[in-house]
C-alpha positions in Angstrom: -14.0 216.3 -51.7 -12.4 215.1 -54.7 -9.2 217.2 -53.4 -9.5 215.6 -50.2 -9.5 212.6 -51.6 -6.3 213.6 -54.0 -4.7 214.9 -51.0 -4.7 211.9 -49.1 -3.9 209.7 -51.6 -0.8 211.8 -52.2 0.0 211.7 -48.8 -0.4 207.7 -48.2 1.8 207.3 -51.2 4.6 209.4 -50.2 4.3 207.5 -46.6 4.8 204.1 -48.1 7.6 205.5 -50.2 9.1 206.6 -47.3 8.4 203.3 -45.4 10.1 201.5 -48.1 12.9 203.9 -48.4 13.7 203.6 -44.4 13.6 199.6 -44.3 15.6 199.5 -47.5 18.0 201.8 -45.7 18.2 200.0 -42.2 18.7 196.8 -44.9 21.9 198.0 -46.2 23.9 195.3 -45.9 26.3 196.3 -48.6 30.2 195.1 -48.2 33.2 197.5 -48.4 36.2 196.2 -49.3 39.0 198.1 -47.6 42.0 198.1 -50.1 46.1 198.1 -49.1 47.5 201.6 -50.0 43.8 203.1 -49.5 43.6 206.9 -48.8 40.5 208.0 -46.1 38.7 211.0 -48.0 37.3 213.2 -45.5 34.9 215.5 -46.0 33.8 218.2 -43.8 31.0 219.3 -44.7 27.7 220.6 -42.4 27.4 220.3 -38.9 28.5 218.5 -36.0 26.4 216.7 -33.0 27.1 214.9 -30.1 26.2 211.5 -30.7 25.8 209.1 -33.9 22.7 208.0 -34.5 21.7 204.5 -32.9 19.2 204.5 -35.5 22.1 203.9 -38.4 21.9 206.8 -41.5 18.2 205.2 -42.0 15.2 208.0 -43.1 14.9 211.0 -41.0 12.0 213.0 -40.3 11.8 215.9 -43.0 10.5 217.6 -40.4 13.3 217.2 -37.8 16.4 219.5 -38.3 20.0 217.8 -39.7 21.6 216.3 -36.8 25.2 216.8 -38.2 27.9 214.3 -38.1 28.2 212.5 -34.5 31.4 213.7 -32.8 31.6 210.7 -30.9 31.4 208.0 -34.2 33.7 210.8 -35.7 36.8 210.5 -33.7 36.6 206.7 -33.1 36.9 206.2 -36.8 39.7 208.3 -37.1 41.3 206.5 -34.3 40.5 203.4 -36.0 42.4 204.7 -39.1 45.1 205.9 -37.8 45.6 202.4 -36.7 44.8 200.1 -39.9 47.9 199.9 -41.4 45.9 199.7 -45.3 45.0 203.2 -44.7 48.5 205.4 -45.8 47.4 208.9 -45.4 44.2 211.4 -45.5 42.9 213.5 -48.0 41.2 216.3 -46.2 38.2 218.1 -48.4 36.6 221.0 -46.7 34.1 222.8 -47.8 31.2 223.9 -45.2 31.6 223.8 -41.7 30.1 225.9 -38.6 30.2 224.4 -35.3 31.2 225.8 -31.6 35.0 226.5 -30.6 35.0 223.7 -28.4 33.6 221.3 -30.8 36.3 222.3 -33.7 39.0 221.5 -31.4 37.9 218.3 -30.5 37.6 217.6 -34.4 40.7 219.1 -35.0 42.7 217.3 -32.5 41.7 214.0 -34.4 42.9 215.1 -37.3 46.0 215.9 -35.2 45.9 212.6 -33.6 46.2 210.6 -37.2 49.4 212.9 -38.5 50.7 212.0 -35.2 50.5 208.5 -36.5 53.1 209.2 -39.3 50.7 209.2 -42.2 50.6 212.2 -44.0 47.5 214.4 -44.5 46.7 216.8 -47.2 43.8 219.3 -47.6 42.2 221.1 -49.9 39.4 223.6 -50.5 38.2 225.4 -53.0 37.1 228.4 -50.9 38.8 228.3 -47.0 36.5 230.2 -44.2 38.1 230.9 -41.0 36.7 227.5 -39.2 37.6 225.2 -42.0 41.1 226.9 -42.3 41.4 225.9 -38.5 41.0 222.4 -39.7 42.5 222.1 -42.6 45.7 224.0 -41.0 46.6 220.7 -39.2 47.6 219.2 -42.0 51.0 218.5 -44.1 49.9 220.4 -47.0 47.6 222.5 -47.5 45.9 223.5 -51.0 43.4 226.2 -52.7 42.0 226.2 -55.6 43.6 229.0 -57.9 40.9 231.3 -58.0 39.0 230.3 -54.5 39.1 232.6 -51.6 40.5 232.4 -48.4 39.1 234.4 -45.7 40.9 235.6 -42.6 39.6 238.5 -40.2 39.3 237.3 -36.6 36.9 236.9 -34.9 33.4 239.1 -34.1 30.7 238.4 -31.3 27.5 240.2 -32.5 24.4 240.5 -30.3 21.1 241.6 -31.1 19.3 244.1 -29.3 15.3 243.9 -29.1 14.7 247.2 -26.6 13.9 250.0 -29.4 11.5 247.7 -30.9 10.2 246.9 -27.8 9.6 250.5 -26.8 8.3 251.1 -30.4 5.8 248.4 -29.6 5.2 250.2 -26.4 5.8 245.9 -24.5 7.6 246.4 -21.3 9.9 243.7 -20.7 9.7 243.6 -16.8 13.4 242.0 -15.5 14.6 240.5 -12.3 18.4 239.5 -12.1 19.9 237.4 -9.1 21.4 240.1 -6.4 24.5 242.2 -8.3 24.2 239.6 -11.3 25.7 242.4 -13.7 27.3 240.1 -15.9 23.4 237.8 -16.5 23.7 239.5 -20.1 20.6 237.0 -21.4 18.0 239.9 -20.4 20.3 242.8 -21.9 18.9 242.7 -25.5 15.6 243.8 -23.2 17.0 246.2 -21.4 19.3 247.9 -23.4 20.6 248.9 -27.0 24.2 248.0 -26.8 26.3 246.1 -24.7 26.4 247.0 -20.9 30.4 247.7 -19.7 30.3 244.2 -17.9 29.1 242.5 -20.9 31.4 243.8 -23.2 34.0 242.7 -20.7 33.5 239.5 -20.3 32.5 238.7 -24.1 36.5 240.7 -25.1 37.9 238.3 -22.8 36.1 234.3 -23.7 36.4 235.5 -27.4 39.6 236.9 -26.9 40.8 233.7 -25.6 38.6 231.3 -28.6 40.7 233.8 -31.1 43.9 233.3 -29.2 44.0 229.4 -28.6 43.1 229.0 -32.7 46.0 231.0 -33.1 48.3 229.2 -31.2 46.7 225.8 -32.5 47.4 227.5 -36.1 51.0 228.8 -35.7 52.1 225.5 -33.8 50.9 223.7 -37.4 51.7 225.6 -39.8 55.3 227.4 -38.0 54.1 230.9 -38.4 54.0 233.2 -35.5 50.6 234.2 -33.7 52.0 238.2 -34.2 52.0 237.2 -38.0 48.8 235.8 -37.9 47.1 238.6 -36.5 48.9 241.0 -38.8 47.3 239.4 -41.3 44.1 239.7 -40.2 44.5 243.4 -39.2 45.6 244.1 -42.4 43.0 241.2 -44.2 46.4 240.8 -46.6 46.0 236.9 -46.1 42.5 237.6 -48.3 44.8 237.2 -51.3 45.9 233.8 -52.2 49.4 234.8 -53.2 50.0 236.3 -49.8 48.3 233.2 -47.6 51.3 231.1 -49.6 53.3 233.5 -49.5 52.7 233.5 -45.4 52.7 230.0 -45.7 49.2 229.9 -44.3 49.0 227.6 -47.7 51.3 225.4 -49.2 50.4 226.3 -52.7 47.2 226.7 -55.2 46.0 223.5 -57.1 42.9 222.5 -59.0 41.7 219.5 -57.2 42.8 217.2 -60.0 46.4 218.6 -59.5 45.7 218.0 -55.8 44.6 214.3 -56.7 47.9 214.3 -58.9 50.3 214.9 -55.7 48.5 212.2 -53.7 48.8 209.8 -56.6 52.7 210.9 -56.4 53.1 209.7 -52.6 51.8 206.7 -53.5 54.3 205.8 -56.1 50.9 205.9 -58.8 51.5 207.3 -62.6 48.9 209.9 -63.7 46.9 208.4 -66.3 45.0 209.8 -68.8 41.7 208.5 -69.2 40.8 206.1 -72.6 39.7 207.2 -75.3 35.5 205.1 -74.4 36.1 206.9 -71.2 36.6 210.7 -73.3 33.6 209.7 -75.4 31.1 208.9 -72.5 32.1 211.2 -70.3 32.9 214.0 -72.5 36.4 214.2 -70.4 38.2 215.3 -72.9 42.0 216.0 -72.0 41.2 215.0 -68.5 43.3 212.6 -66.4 42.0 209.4 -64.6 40.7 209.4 -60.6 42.2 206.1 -60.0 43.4 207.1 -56.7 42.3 204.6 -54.5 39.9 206.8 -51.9 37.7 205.6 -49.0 35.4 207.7 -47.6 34.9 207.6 -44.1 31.2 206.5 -43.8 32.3 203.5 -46.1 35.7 203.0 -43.9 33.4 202.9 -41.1 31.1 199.8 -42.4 34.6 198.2 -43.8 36.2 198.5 -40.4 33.4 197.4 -37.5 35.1 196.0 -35.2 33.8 193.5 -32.8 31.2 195.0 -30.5 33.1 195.8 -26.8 30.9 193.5 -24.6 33.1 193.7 -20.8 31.3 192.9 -18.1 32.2 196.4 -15.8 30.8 199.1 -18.0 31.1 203.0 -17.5 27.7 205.0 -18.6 28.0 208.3 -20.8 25.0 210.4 -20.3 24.6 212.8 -22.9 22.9 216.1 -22.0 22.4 218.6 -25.1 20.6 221.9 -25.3 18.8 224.1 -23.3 17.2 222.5 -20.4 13.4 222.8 -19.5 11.0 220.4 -17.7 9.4 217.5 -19.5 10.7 214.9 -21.8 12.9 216.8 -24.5 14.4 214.6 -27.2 18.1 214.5 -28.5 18.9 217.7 -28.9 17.1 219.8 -26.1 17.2 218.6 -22.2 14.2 217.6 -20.5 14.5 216.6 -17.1 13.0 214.0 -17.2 14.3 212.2 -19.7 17.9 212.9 -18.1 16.9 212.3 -14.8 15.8 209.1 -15.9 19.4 208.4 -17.7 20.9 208.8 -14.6 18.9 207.0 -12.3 19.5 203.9 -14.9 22.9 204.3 -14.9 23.0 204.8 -10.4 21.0 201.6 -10.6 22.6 199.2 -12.7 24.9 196.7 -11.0 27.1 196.8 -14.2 28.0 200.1 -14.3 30.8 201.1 -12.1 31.6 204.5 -12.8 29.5 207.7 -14.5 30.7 210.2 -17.3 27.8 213.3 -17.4 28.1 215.0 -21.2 27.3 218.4 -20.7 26.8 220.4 -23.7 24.2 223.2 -22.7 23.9 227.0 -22.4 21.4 226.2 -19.3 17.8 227.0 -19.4 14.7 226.6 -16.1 16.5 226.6 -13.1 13.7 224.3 -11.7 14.8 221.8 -14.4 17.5 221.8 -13.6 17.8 221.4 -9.9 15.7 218.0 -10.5 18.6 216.8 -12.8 21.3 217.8 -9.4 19.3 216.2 -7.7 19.8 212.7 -9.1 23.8 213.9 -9.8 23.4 213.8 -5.8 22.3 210.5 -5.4 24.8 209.4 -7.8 27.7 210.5 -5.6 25.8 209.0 -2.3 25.9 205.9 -4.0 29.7 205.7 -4.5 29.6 205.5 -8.2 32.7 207.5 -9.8 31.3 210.6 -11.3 32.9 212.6 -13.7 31.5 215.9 -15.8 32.2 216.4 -19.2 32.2 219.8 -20.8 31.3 220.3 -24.5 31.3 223.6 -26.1 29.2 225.3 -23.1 28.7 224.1 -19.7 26.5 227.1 -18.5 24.3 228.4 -16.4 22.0 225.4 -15.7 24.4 223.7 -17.9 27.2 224.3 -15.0 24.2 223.7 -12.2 23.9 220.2 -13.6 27.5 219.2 -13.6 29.1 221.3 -10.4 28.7 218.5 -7.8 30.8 215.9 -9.8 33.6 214.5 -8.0 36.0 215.7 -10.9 35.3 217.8 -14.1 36.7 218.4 -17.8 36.3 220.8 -19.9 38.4 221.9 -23.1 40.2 225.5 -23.2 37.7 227.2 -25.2 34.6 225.7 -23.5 32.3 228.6 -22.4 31.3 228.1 -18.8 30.7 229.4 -15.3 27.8 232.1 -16.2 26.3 230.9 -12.5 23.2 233.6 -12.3 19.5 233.6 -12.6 16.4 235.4 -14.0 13.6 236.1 -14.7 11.4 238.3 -17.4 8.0 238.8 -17.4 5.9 240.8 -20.3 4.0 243.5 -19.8 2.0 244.2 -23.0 -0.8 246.6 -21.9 -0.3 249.1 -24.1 0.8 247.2 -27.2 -2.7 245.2 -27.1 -4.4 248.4 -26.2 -3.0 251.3 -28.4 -1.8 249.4 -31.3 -4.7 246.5 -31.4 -7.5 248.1 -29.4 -7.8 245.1 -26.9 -8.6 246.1 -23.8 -8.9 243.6 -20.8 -10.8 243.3 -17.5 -10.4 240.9 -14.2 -11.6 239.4 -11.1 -9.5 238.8 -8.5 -10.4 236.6 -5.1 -7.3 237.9 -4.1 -5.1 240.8 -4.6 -2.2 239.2 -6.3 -3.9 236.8 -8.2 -3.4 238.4 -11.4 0.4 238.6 -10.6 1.6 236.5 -13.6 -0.9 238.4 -16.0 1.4 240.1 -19.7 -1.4 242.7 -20.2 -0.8 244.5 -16.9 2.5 245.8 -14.5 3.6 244.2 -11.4 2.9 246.6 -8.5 5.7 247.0 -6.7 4.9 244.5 -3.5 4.9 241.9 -6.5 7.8 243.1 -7.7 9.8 242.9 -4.5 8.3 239.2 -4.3 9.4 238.6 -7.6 13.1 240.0 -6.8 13.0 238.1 -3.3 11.9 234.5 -5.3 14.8 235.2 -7.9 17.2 236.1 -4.9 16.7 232.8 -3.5 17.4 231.0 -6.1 20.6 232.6 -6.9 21.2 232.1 -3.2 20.5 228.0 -3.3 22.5 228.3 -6.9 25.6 229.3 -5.5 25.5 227.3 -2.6 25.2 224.1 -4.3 28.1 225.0 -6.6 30.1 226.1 -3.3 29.3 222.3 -1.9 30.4 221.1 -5.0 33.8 222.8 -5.7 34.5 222.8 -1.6 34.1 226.7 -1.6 32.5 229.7 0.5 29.7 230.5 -1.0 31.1 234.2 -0.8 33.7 232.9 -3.4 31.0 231.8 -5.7 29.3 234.7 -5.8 32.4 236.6 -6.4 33.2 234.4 -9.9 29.3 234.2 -10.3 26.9 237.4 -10.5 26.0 235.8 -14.0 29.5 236.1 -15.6 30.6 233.5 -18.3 34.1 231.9 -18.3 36.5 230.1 -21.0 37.3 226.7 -19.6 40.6 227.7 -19.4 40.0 230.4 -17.2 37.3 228.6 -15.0 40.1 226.1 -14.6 42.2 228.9 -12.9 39.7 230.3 -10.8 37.9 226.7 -9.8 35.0 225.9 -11.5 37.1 223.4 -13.6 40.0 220.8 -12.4 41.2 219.5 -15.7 41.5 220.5 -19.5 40.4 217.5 -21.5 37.7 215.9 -23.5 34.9 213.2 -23.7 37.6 210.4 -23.6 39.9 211.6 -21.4 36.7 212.1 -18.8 35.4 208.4 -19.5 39.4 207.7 -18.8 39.6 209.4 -15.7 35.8 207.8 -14.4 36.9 203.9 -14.6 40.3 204.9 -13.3 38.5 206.6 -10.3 36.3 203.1 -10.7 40.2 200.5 -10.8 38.7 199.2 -14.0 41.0 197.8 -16.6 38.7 196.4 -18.6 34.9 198.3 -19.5 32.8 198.7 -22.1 30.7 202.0 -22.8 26.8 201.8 -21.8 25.2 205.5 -23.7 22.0 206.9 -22.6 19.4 207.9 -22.4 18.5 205.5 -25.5 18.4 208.0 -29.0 14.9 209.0 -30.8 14.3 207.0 -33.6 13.7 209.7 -36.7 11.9 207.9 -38.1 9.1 207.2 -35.0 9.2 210.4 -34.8 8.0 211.3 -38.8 5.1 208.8 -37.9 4.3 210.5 -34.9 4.3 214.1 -36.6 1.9 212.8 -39.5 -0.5 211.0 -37.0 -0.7 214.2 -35.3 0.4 213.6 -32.3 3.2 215.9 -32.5 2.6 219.4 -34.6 5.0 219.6 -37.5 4.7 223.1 -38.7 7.2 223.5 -41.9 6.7 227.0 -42.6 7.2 227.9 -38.7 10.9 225.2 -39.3 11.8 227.3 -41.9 11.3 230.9 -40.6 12.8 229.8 -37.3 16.2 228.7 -39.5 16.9 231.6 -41.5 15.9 234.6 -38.7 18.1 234.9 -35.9 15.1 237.5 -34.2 12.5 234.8 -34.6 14.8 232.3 -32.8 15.3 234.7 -30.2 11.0 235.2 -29.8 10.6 231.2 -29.8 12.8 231.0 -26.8 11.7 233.4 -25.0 8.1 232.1 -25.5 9.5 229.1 -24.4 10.8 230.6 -21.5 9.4 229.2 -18.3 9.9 230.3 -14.4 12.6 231.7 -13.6 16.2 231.0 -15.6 19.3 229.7 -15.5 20.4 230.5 -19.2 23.5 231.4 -21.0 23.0 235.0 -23.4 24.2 233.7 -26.6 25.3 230.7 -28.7 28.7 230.6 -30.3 29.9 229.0 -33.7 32.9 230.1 -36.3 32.1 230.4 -39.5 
């Protein structure tokens, strides 16, 4: 009892804590002042979503997982400062970065976007991976610490294969592809121990082209050849620092200080040395004063709001992230509901003239996602403008979703296409009985009503039901994204049979019409719309974190840490939770993809 008591004593304090912490946050009120001659200090650090918060950089749920810096609040602040004349250049820190091909580029081409400006950019790092050299490469200059590392090695697309432990389980993974869907790799892992000939075809070409394009993007920046670059990777010569400035991958090595130094220089600023009260409280002995006037881009942000956009016309952004499954789903998973929802709201309001769908999903239930066509559908019988948006994948159900839009973007190194189903069904009859010693028997009013049972085989009448089900929907699949893209169906099915696409190369074949990103979608929507003037209506409306913390200590969601944590650091438990997950038959990509 007396624990009991202790315990929730504990916990009440740490919840008003908490309380206090969040309103004290969503409080802050606290003015910026935006000097003349400032610098923007960006840091790239962490991840990257889709969408700032709503909910401001208030408390979180400890419980949720780091949503990562909004891509969409990103680039309109660097737009911002590339325009504010007090801002005079950018001094690019990077430290930690993984995130999808598609979503570095789009990063990347901000940073491009305020050089292009005329204002000069220089980066740093004390140790450069591949990703965060793709970054920082679009700068003017580019610095390492002395004794950091710099690592170049192209690129490598690893898959984990589950069928030897299966078979040392003695669990049958029981699989049903679409008709000829050889390149559905998502049940491979189950089937086999290494990649099949048609997987390991289509992964050398999408990761031949991610590898290619951040080579061009890298040469073009830096005026080194692509050859060079991937000499230098065969050879992993660029490893030392002497020879990545020596291949003027780098413009030199500095100690950040040194680094400040420089910047200090462009500004026409001495380098001081700091006092001697200064040496004394610090214990910065020697040192030389940080006097360089910095702004870091949350704080550039708050010093730079500009006056909300309140037009009359307005053109609705849907955001749809994450695998796709029936239900509600939150902001990082799609439930169709929720979306479904977000699009009727957008078909229905008066005010908004033209539609921008954010895809940004490796697929998931096919079921789920036919209900989220559907209202696409009644979108276009409306008359409303529609236009897709591809993020980093559009595929599977991610490309069901968005194939009957009137036009669609994607980027270059978008994954898409991957237009297949499946389905997987357990059998674990002999794990349960020879390795546990459970043993099960049934009923049936009917002779198929155990049919979806894991502790016995289909017989094969239910598995020529099973195939003819999964046939069907393959069938229905491909005809909606022939109705959509004004193709046979035949021709689907021949740049289909589950195979996954760059969005450059789904451009070439059809499944794309324009390289481009979120803006240049929106763009394209109210031009489709002959709107001049509009203002941005986002949806569906953003969890708030912190109703969500309540929710989990009221109990009415579960909030198991221990299962958070495991499900972050092992790849193979991620891999189990989404297959348990898994329900009816699927429309889902085989793999994620970031660059670390």
């Amino acid at each position: 009892m007396v624990g009991t008591i202790l315990a929730v004593i504990a916990l009440t304090g740490l919840l008003v804590l908490l309380i206090i912490s969040a309103i004290a946050s969503s409080k802050d009120g606290t003015e910026v002042e935006l000097k003349d001659e400032s610098i923007l200090h960006l840091v790239i650090d962490g991840t990257f979503s889709e969408r700032a918060s709503e909910h401001g950089s208030g408390l979180g749920s400890p419980f949720a997982e780091e949503q990562g810096t909004g891509l969409n609040q990103f680039i309109a602040d660097l737009e911002d400062a590339r325009d504010d004349e007090r801002i005079k250049g950018m001094f690019l820190e990077v430290k930690s970065v993984m995130a999808a091909p598609s979503t570095m580029r789009d990063v990347r081409k901000a940073i491009e976007d305020f050089r292009s400006s005329g204002k000069w950019i220089v980066a740093y790092s004390e140790f450069f991976t591949q990703s965060g050299y793709y970054l920082a490469s679009a700068a003017d200059e580019v610095y390492m610490y002395p004794e950091g590392e710099f690592d170049w090695r192209g690129l490598n697309a690893e898959i984990m294969f589950f069928k030897n432990m299966l078979d040392k389980l003695e669990i049958e993974a029981q699989i049903i592809r679409g008709p000829d869907n050889k390149f559905k790799s998502a049940v491979e892992p189950f089937m086999y121990d290494k990649m099949s000939d048609a997987n390991r075809e289509q992964t050398a070409t999408f990761v031949g082209d991610i590898w290619r394009l951040m080579l061009e993007d890298i040469a073009s920046s830096r005026g080194v050849t692509v050859d060079a670059l991937n000499q230098g990777a065969d050879s992993l010569s660029f490893i030392s620092a002497d020879n990545a400035v020596s291949g003027k991958l780098l413009t030199g090595l500095k100690y950040r200080d040194e680094v400040i130094d420089a910047m200090k220089g462009k500004l026409g600023m001495e380098v001081t040395a700091v006092n001697e009260e200064e040496e004394e409280e610090e214990g910065m002995l020697g040192q030389r004063k940080n006097d360089l006037p910095l702004i870091a881009l949350k704080d550039f942000h708050k010093a730079s709001k500009k006056e909300k956009n309140n037009a009359k016309d307005k053109v609705a952004v849907v955001y749809a992230v994450g695998g796709i499954s029936g239900g509600e789903g939150d902001d990082q998973n799609i439930g169709s509901d929720r979306i479904a929802k977000a699009l009727r709201a957008a078909r229905e309001d008066k005010k908004v003239k033209a539609i921008v769908l954010r895809v940004n999903s490796p697929g998931g239930s096919a079921l789920a996602s036919d209900v989220i066509w559907r209202e696409t559908m009644l979108i276009k019988e409306s008359g409303k403008p529609f236009v897709v948006s591809m993020g980093d994948y559009a595929a599977s159900g991610g490309y069901y979703i968005a194939c009957g839009a009137d036009k669609i973007f994607a980027n270059p190194n978008t994954i898409t296409g991957s237009i297949g189903v499946f389905g997987v069904l357990p059998n674990m009859q002999k794990f349960l009985e020879n390795k546990i010693g459970l043993t099960f028997d049934r009923y049936e009013t009917n002779p198929h009503a155990d049919m979806m049972s894991a502790v016995k085989p289909l017989e094969e009448s239910e598995m020529k039901a099973f195939q003819e089900m999964v046939s069907d929907i393959y069938s229905d699949f491909t005809s909606k994204v022939a109705a959509g893209r004004n193709m046979t169906q035949a021709q689907v099915d021949s740049i289909g049979q589950g195979r996954v696409w760059s969005g450059e190369d789904a451009m070439q074949i059809g499944l794309v019409d324009a390289m481009g990103d979120l803006q240049d979608a929106i763009e394209a929507a109210a031009a489709m719309a002959s709107l001049t003037e509009y203002s941005l209506r986002e949806l569906p409306k953003m969890v708030d974190p912190f109703e969500e913390f309540l929710k989990e200590l009221s109990g009415e969601e579960q909030a198991d840490i221990a299962k958070d944590l495991l499900l972050n650091e092992f790849p193979l438990l991620k891999e189990i939770e989404s297959m348990r997950n898994m329900k009816g038959v699927q429309a889902r990509m085989p793999f994620l993809i970031t660059i670390d």
